[in-house]
C-alpha positions as CSV (number, residue, x, y, z in Angstrom):
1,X,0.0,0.0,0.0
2,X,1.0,3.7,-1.1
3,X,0.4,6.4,2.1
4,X,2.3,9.9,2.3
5,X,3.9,10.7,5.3
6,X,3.8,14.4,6.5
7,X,8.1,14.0,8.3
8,X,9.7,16.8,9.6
9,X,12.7,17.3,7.3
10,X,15.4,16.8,10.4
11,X,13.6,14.0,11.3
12,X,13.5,12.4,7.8
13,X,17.3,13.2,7.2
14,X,18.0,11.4,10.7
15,X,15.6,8.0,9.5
16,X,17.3,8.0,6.1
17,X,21.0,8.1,7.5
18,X,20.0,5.6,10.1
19,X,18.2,3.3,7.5
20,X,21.1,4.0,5.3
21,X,23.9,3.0,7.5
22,X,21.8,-0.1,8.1
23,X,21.7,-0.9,4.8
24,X,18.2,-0.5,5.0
25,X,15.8,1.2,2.2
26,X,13.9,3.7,4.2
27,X,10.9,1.9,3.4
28,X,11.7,-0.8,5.1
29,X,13.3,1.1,8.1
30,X,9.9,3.0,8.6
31,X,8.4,-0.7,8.3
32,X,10.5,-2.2,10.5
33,X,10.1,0.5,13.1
34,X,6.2,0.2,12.9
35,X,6.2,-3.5,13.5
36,X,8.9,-3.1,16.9
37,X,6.4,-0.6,17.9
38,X,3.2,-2.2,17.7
39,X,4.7,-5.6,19.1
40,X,5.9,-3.5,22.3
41,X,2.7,-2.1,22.8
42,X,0.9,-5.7,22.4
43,X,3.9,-7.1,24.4
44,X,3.5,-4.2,27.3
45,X,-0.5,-4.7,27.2
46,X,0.3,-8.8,28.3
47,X,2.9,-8.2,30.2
48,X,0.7,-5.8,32.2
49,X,-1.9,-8.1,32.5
50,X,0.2,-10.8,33.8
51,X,1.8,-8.3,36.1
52,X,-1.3,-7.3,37.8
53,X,-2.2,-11.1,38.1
54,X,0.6,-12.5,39.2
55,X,0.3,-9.9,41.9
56,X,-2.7,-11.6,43.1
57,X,-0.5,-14.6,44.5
58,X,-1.7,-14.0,48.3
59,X,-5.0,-14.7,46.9
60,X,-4.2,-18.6,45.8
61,X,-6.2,-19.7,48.5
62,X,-9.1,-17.9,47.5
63,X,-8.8,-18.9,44.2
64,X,-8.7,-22.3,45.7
65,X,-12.0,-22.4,47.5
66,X,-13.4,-20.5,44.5
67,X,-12.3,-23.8,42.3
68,X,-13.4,-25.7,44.9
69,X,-17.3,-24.3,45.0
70,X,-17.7,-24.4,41.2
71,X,-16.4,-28.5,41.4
72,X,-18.9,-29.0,43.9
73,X,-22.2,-27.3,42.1
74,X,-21.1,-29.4,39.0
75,X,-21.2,-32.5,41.0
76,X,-24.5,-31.8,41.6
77,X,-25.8,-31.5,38.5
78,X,-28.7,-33.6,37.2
79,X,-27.2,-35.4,34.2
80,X,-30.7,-36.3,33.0
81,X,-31.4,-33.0,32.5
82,X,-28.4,-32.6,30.6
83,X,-30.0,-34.9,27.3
């Protein structure tokens, strides 16, 4: 896909000597860039999440007797009611 790209000039000249020196068309730089930058924010979105829920590790007993109410409602069950 074609876009234009409003850059500010010393900007541009900085992404072109950086794609440059990495042998790098500046298509591909901007590309690359784009793609490490939207995998960070997905990356820092789980990461987050597992942050927060790992912080919840005091609460494995609760968790536990959470578990343990929903095995005992399914035990109870009517499986004829189930067909």
């Amino acid at each position: 896909m074609t876009t234009t790209l409003n850059i500010p000039d010393e900007l541009l000249s900085q992404a072109q000597a950086e794609a440059s020196g990495s042998g790098l068309s500046l298509q591909d730089f901007v590309a690359g860039l784009l793609e490490a930058r939207l995998a960070s924010r997905n990356a820092t979105a789980s990461e987050a999440w597992r942050e927060f829920y790992g912080s919840m590790h005091d609460l494995h007993g609760e968790r536990a007797k959470i578990e343990s109410l929903i095995e005992e409602e399914f035990e109870q069950v009517d499986a004829t009611q189930w067909k």
